[in-house]
N, CA, C and O atoms as a GROMACS GRO file, in nm:
protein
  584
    1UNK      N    1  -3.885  -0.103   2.093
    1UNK     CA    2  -4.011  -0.093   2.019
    1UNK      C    3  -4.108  -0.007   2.100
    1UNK      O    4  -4.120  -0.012   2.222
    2UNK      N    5  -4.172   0.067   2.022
    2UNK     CA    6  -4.290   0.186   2.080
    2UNK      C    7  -4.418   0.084   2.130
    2UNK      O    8  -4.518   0.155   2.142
    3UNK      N    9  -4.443  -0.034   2.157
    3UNK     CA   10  -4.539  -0.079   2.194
    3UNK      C   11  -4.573  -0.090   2.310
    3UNK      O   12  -4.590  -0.192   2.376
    4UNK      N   13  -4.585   0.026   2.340
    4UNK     CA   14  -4.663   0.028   2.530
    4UNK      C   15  -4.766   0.020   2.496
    4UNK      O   16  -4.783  -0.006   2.377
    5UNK      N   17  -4.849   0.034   2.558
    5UNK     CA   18  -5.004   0.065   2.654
    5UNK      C   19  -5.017   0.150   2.698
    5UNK      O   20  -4.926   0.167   2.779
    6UNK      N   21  -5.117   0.266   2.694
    6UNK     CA   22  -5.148   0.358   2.760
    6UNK      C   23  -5.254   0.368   2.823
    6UNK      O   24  -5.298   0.277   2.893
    7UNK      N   25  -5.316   0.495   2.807
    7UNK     CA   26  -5.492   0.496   2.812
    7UNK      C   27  -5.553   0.358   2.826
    7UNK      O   28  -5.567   0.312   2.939
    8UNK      N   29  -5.587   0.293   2.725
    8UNK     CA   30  -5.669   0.164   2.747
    8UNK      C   31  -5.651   0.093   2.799
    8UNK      O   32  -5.746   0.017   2.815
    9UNK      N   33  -5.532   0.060   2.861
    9UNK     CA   34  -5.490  -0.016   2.934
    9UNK      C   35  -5.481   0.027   3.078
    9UNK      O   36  -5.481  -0.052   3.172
   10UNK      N   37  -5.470   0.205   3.093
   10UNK     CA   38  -5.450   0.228   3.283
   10UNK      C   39  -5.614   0.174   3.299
   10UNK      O   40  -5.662   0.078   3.358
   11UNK      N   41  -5.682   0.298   3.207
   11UNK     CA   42  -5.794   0.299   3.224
   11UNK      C   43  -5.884   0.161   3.269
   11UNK      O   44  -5.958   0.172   3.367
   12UNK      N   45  -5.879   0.058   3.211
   12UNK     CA   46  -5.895  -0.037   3.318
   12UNK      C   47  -5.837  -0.110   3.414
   12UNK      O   48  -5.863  -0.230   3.423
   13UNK      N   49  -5.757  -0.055   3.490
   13UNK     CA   50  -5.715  -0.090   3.602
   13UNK      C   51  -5.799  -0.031   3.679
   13UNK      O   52  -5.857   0.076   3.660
   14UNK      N   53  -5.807  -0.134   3.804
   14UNK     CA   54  -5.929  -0.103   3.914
   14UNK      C   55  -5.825  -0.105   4.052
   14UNK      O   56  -5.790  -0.203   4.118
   15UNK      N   57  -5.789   0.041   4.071
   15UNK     CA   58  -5.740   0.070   4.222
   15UNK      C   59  -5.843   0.014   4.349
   15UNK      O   60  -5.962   0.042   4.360
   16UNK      N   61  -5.770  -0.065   4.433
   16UNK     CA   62  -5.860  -0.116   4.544
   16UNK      C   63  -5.769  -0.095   4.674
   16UNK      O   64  -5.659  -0.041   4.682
   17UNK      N   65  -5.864  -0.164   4.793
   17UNK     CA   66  -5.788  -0.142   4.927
   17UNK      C   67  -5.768  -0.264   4.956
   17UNK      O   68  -5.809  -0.358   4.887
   18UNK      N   69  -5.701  -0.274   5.064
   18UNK     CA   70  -5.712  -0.452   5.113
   18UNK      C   71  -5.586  -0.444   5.192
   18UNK      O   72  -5.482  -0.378   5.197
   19UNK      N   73  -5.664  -0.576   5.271
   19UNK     CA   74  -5.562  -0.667   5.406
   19UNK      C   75  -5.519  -0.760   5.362
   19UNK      O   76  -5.563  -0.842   5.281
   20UNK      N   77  -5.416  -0.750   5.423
   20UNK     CA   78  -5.354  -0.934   5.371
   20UNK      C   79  -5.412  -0.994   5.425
   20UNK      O   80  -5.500  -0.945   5.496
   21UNK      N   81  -5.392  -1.135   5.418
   21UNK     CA   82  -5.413  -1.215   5.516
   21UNK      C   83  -5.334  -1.336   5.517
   21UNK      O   84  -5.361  -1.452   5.484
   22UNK      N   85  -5.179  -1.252   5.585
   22UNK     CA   86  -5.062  -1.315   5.650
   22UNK      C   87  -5.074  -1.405   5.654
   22UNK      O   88  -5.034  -1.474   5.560
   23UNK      N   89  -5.138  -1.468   5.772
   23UNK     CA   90  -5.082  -1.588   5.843
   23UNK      C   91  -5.176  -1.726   5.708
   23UNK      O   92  -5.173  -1.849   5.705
   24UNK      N   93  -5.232  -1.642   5.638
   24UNK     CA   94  -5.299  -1.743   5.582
   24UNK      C   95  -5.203  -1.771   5.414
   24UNK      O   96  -5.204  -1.847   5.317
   25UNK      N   97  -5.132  -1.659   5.465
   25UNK     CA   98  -5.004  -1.676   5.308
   25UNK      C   99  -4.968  -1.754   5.348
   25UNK      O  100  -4.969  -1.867   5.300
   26UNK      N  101  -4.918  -1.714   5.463
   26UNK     CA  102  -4.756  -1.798   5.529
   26UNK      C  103  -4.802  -1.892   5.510
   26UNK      O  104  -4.756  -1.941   5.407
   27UNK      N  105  -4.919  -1.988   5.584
   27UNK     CA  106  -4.973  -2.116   5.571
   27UNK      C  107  -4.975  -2.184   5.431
   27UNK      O  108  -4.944  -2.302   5.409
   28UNK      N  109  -5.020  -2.084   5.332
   28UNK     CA  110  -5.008  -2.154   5.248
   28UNK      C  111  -4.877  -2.189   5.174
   28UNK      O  112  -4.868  -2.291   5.104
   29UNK      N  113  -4.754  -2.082   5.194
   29UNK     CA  114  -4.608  -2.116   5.122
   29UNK      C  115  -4.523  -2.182   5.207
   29UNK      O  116  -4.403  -2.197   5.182
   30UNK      N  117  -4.610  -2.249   5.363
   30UNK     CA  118  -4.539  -2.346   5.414
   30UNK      C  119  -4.585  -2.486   5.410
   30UNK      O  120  -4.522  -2.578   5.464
   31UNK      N  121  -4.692  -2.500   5.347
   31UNK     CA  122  -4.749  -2.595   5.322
   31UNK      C  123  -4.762  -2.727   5.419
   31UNK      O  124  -4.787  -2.840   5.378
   32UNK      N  125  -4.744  -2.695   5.535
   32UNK     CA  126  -4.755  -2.795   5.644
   32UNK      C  127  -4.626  -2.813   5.689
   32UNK      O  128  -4.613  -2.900   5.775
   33UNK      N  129  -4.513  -2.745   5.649
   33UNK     CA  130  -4.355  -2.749   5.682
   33UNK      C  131  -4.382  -2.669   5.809
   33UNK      O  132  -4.454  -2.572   5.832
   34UNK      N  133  -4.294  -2.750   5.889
   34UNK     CA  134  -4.274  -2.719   6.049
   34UNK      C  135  -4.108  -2.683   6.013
   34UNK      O  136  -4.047  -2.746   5.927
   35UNK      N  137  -4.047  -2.576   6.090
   35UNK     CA  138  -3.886  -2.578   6.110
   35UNK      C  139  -3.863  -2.700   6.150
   35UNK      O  140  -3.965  -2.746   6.199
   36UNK      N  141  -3.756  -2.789   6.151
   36UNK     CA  142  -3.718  -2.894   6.240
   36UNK      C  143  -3.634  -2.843   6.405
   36UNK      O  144  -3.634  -2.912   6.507
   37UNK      N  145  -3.576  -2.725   6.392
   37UNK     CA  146  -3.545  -2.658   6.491
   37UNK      C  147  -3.630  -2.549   6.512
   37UNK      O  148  -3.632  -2.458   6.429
   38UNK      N  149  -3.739  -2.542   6.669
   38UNK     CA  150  -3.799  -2.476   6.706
   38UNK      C  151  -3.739  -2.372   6.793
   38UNK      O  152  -3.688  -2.410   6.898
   39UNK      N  153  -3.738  -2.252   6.766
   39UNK     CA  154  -3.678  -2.151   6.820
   39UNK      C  155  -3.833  -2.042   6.837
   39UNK      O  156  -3.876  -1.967   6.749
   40UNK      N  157  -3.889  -2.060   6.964
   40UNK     CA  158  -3.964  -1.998   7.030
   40UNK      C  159  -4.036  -1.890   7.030
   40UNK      O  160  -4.156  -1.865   7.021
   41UNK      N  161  -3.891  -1.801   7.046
   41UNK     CA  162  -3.859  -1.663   7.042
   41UNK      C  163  -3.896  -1.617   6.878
   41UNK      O  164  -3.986  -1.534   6.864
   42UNK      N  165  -3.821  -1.676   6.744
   42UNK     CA  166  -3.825  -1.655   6.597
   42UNK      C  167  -3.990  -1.654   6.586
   42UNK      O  168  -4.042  -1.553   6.538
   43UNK      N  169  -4.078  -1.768   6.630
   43UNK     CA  170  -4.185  -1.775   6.635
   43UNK      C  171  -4.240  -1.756   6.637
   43UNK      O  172  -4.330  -1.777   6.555
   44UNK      N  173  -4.242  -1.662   6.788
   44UNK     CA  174  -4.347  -1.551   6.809
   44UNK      C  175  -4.311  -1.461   6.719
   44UNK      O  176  -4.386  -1.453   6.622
   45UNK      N  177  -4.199  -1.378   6.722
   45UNK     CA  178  -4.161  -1.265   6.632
   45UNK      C  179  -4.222  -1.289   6.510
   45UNK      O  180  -4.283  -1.203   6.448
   46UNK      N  181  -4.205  -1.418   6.470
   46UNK     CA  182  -4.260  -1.422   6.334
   46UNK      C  183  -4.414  -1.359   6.346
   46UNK      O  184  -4.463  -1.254   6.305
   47UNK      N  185  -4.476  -1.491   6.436
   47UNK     CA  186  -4.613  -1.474   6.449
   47UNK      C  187  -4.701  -1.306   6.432
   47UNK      O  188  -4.791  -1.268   6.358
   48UNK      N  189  -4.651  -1.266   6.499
   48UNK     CA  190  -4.692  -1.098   6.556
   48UNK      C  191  -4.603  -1.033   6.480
   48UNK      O  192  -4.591  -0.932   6.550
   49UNK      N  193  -4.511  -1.010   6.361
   49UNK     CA  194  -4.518  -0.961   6.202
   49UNK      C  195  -4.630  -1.000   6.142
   49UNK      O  196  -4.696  -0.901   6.112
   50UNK      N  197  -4.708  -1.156   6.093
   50UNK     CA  198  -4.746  -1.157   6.028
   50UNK      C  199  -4.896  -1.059   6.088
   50UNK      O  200  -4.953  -0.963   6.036
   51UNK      N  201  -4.919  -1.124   6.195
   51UNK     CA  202  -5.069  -1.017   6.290
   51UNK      C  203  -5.058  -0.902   6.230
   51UNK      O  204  -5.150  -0.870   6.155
   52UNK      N  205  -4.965  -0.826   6.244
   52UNK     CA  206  -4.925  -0.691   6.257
   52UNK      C  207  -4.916  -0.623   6.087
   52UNK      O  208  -4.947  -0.505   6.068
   53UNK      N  209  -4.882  -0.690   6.003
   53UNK     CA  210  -4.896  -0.711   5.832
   53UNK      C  211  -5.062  -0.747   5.829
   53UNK      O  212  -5.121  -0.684   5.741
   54UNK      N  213  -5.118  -0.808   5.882
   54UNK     CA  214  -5.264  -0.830   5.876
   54UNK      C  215  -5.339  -0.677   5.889
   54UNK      O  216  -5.425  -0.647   5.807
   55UNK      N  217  -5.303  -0.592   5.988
   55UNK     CA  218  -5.407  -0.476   6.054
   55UNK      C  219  -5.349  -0.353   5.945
   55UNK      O  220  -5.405  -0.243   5.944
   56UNK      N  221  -5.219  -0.387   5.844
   56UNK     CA  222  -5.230  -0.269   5.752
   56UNK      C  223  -5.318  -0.286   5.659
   56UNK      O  224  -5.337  -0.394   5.604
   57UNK      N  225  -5.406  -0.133   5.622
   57UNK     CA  226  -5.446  -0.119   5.482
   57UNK      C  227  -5.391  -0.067   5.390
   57UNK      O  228  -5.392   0.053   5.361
   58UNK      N  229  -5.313  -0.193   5.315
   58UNK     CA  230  -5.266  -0.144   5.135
   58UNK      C  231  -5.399  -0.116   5.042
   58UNK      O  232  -5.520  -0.130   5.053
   59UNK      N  233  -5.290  -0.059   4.928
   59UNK     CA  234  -5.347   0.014   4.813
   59UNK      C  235  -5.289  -0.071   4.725
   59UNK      O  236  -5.183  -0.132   4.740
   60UNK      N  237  -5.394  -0.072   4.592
   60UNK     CA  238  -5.306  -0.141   4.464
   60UNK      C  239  -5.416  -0.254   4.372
   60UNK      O  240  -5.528  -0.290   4.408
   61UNK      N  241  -5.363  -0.281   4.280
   61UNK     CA  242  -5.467  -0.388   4.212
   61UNK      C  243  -5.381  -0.507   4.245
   61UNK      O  244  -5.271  -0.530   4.295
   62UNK      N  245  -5.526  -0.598   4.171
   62UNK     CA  246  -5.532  -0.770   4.197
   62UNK      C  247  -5.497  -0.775   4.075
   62UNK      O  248  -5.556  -0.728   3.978
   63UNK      N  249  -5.376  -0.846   4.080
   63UNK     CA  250  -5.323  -0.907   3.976
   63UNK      C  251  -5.351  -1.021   3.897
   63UNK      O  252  -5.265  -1.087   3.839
   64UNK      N  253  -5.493  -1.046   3.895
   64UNK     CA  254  -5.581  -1.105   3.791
   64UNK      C  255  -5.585  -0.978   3.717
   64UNK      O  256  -5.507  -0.952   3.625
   65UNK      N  257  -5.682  -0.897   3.762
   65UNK     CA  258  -5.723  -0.796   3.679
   65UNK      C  259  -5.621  -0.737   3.586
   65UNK      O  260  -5.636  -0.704   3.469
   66UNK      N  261  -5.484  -0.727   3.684
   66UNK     CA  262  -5.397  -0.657   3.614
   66UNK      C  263  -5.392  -0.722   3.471
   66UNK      O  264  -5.403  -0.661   3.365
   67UNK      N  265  -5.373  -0.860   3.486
   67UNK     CA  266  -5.311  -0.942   3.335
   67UNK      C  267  -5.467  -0.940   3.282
   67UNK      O  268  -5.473  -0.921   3.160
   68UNK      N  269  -5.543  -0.950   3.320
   68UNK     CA  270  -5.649  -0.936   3.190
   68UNK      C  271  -5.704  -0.803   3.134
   68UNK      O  272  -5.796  -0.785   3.055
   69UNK      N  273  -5.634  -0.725   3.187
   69UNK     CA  274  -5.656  -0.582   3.128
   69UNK      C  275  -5.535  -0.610   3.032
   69UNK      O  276  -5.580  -0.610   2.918
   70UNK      N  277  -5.426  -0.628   3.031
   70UNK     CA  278  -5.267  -0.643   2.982
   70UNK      C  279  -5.320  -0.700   2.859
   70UNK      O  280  -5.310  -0.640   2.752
   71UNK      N  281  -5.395  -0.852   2.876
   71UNK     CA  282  -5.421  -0.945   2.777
   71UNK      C  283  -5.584  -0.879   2.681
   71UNK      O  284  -5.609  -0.923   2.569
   72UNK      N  285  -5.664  -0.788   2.742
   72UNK     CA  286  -5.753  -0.754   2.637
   72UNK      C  287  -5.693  -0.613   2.524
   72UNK      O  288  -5.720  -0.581   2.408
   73UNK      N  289  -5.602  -0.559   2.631
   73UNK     CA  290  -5.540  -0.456   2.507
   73UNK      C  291  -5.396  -0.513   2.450
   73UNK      O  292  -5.312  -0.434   2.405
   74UNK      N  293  -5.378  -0.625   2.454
   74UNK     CA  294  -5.294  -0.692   2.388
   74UNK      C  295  -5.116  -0.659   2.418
   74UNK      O  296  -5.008  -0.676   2.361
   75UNK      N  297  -5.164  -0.608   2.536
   75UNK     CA  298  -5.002  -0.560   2.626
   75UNK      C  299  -4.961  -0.668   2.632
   75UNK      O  300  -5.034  -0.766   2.642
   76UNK      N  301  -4.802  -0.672   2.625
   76UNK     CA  302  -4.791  -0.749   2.704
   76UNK      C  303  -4.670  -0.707   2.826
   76UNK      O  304  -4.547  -0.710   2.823
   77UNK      N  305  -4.743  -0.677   2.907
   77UNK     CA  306  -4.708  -0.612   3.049
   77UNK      C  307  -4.604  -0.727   3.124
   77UNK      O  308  -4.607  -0.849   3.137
   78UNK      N  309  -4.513  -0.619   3.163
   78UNK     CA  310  -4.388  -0.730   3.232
   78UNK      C  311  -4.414  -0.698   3.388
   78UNK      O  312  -4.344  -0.744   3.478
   79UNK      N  313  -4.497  -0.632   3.402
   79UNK     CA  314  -4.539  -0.632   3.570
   79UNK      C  315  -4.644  -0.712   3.651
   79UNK      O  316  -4.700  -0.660   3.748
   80UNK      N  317  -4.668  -0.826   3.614
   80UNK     CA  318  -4.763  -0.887   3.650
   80UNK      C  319  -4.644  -1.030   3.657
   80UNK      O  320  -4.602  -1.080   3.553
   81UNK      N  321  -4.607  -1.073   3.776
   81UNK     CA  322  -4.575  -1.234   3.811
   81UNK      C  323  -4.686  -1.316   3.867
   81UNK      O  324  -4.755  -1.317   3.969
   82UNK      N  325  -4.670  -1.409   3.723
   82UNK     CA  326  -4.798  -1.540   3.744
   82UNK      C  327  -4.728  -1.586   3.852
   82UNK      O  328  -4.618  -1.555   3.899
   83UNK      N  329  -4.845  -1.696   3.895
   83UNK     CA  330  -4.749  -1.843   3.924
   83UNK      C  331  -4.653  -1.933   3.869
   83UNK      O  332  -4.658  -1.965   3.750
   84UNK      N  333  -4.565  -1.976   3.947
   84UNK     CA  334  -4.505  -2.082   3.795
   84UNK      C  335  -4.527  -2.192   3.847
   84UNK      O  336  -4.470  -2.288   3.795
   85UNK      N  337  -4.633  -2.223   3.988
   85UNK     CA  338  -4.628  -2.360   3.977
   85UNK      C  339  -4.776  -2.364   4.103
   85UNK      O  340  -4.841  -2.268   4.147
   86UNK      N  341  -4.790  -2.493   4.128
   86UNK     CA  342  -4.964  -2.460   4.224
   86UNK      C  343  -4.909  -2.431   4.370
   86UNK      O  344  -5.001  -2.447   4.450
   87UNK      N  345  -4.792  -2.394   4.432
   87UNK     CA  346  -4.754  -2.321   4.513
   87UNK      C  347  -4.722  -2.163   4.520
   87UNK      O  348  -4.692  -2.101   4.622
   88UNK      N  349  -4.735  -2.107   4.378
   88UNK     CA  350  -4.670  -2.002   4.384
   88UNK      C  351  -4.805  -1.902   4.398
   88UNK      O  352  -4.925  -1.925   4.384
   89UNK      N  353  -4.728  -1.775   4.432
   89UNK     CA  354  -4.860  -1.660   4.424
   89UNK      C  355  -4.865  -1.560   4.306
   89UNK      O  356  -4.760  -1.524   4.254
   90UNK      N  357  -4.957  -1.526   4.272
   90UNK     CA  358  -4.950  -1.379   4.167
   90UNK      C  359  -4.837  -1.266   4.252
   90UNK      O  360  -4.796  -1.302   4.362
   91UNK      N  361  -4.803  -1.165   4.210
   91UNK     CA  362  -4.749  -1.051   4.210
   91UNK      C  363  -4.734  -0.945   4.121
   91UNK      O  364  -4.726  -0.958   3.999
   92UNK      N  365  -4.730  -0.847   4.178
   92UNK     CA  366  -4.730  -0.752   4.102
   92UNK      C  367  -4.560  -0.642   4.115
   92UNK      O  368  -4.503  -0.617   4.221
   93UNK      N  369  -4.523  -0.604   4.007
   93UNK     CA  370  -4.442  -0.488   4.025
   93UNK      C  371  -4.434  -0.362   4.021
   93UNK      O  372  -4.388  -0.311   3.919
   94UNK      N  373  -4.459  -0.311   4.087
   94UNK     CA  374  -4.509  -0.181   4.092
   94UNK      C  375  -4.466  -0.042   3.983
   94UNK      O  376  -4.528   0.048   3.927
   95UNK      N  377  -4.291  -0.094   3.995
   95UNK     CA  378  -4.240   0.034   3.932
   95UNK      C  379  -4.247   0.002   3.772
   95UNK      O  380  -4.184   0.060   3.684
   96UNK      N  381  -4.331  -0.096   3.760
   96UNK     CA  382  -4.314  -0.136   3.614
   96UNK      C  383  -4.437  -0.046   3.530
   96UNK      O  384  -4.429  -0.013   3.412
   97UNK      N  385  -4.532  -0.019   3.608
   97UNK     CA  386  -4.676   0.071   3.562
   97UNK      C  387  -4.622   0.202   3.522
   97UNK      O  388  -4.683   0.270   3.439
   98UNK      N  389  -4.501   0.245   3.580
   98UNK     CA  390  -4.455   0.387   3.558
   98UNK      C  391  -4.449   0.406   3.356
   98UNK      O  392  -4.503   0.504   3.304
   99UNK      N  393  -4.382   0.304   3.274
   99UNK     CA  394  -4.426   0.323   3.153
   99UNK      C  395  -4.504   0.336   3.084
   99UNK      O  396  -4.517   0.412   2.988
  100UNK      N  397  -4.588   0.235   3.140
  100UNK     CA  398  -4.755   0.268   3.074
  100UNK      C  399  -4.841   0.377   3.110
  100UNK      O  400  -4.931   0.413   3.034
  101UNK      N  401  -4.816   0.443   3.241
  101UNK     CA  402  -4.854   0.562   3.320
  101UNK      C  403  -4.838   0.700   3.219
  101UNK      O  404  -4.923   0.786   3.196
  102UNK      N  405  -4.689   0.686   3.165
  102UNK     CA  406  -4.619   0.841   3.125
  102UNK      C  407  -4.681   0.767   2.986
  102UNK      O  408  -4.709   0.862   2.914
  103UNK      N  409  -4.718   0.633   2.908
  103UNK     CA  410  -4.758   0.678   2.766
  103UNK      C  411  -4.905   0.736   2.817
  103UNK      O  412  -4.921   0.852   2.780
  104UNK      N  413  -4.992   0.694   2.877
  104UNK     CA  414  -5.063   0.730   2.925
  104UNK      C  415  -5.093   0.877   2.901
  104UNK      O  416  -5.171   0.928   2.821
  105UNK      N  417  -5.009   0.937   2.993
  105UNK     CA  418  -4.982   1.087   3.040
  105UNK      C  419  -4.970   1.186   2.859
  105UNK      O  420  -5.017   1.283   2.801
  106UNK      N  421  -4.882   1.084   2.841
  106UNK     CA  422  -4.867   1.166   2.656
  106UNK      C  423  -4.984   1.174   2.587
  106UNK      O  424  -5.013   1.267   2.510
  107UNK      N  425  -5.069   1.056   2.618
  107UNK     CA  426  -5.175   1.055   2.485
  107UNK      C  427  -5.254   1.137   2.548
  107UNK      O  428  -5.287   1.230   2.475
  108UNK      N  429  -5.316   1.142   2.695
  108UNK     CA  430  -5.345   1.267   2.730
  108UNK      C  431  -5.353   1.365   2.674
  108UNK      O  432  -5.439   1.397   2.593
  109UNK      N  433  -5.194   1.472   2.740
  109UNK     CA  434  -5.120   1.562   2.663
  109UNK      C  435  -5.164   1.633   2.546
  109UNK      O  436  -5.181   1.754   2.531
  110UNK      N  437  -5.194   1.463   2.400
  110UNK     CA  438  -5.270   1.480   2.273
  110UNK      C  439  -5.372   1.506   2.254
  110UNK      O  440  -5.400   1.543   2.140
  111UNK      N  441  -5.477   1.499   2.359
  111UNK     CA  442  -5.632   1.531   2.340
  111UNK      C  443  -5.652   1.656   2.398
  111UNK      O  444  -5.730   1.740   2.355
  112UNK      N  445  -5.568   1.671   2.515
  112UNK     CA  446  -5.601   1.818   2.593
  112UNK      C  447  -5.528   1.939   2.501
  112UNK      O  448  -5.583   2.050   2.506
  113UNK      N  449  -5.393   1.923   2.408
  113UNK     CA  450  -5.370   2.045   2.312
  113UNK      C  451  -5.504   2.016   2.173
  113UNK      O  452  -5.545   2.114   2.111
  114UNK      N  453  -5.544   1.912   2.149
  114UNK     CA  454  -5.626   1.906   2.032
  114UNK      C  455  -5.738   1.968   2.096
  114UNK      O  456  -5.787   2.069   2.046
  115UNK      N  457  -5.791   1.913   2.215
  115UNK     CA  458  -5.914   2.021   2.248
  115UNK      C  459  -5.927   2.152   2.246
  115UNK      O  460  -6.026   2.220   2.221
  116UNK      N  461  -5.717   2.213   2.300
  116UNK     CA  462  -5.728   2.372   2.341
  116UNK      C  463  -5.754   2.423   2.192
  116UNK      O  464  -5.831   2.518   2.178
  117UNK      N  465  -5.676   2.350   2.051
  117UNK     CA  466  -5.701   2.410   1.999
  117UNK      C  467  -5.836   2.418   1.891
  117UNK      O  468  -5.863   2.512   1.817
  118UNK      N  469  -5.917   2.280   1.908
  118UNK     CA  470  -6.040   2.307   1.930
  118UNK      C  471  -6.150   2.437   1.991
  118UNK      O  472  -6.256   2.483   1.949
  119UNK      N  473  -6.067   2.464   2.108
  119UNK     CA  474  -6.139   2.579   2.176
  119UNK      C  475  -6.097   2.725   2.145
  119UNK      O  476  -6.172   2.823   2.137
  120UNK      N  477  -5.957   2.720   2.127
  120UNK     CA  478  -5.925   2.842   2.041
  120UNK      C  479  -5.999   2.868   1.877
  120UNK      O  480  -6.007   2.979   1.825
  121UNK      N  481  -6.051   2.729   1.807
  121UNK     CA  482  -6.153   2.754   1.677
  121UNK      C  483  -6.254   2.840   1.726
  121UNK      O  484  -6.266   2.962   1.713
  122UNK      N  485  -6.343   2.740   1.798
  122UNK     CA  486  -6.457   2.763   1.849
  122UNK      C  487  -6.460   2.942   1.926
  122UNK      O  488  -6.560   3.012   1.913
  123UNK      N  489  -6.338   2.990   1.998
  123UNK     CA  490  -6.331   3.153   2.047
  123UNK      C  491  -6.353   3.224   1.935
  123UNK      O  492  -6.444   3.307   1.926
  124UNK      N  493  -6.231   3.182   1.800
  124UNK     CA  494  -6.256   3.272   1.693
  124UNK      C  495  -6.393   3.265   1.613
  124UNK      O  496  -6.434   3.376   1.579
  125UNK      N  497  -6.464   3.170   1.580
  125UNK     CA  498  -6.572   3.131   1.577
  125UNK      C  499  -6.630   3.235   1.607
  125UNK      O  500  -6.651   3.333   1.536
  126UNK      N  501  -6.680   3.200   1.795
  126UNK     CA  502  -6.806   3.290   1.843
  126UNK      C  503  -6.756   3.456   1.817
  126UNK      O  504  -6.858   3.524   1.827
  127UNK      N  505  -6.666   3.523   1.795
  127UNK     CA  506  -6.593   3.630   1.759
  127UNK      C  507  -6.654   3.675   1.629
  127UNK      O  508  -6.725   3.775   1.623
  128UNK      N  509  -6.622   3.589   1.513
  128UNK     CA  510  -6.667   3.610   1.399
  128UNK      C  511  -6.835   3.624   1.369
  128UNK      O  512  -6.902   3.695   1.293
  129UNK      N  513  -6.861   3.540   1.447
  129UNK     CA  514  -7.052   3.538   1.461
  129UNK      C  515  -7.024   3.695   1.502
  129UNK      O  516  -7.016   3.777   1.411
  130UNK      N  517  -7.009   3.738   1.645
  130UNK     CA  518  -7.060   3.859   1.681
  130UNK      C  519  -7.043   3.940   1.588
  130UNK      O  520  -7.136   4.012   1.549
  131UNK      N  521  -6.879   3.946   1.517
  131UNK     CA  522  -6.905   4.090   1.420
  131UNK      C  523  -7.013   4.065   1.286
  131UNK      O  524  -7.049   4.142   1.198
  132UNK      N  525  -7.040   3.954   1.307
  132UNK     CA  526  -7.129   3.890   1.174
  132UNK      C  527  -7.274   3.965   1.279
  132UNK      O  528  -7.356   4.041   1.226
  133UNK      N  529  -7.278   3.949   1.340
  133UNK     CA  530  -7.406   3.991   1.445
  133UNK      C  531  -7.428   4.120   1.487
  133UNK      O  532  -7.522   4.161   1.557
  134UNK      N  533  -7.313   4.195   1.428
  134UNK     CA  534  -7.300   4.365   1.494
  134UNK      C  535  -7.333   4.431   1.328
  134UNK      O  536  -7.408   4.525   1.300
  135UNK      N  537  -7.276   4.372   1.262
  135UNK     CA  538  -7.253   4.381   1.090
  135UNK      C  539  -7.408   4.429   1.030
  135UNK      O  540  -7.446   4.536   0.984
  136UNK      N  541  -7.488   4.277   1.058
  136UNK     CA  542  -7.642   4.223   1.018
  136UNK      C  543  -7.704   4.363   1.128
  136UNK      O  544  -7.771   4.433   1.052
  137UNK      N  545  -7.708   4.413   1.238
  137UNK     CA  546  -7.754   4.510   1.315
  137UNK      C  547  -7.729   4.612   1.224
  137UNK      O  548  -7.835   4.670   1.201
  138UNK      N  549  -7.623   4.667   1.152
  138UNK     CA  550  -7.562   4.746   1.126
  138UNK      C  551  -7.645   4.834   0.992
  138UNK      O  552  -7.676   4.951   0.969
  139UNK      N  553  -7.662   4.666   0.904
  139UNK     CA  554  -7.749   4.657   0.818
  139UNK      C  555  -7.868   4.698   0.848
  139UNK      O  556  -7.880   4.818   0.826
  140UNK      N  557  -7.961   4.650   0.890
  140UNK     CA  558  -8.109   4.620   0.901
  140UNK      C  559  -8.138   4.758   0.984
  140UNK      O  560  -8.251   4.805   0.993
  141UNK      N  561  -8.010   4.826   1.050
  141UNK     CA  562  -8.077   4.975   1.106
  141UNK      C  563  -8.100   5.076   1.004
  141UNK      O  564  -8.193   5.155   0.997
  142UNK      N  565  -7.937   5.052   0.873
  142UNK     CA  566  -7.950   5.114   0.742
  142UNK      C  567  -8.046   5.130   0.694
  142UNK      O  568  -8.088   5.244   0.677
  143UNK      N  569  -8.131   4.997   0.648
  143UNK     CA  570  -8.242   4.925   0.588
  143UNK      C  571  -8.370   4.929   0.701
  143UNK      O  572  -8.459   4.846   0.680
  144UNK      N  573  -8.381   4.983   0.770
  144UNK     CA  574  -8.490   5.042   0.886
  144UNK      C  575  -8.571   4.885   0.901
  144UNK      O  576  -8.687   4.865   0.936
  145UNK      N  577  -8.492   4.809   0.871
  145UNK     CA  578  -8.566   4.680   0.911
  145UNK      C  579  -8.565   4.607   1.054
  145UNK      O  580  -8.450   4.618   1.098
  146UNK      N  581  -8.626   4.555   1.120
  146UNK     CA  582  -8.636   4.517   1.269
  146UNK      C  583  -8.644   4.396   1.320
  146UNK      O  584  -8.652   4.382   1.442
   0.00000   0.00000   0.00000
């Protein structure tokens, strides 16, 4: 079925920046779970990934926004993972925007040839004025009028 989303739907998406904040995921999808076998070494490593995932700056939207842009143009967008439960997190899929992107890109496409040939009227247009404007000169010099 042809029912993507395009335009109205990129168009409100709000590109942002942002830090994670790792250790405060992790905390929360471990929910007070300790390993029962402490391995030291895994630990730290872990620890100083998540630090180290903290000091990058990603790109991308908040996947609130995403689904309520989805849900006011009546998409219904398969790139947005809710929660399915009060542990889980939003997510997003990235390569899934690529469809709505290229309808996007088409309806584009439709306004920028409707404009050119809008603008090709409007050339012949101002064209026709001038010889209409060289014409009326042409006249009124006949007619010694000024």
């Amino acid at each position: 079925q042809p029912k993507v989303a395009g335009l109205d739907f990129i168009m409100q998406l709000r590109p942002v920046t942002y830090r994670l904040d790792a250790e405060g995921i992790d905390a929360f999808l471990r929910n007070g779970y300790t390993p029962r076998i402490q391995d030291e070494e895994n630990e730290r490593l872990h620890r100083e990934g998540l630090k180290n995932k903290s000091l990058v700056t990603y790109t991308g939207f908040l996947a609130q926004e995403v689904e309520a842009a989805a849900q006011k143009t009546g998409f219904n967008f398969s790139g947005v993972d809710k929660p399915q439960n009060e542990r889980d997190l939003y997510g997003l899929r990235y390569a899934e925007f690529v469809v709505p992107l290229v309808k996007a890109m088409q309806e584009q496409q439709q306004i920028i040839e409707s404009l050119q040939q809008k603008a090709n009227e409007v050339d012949a247009l101002k064209a026709e004025n001038q010889q209409m404007k060289s014409e009326l000169e042409k006249i009124k010099s006949i007619l010694g009028v000024k």
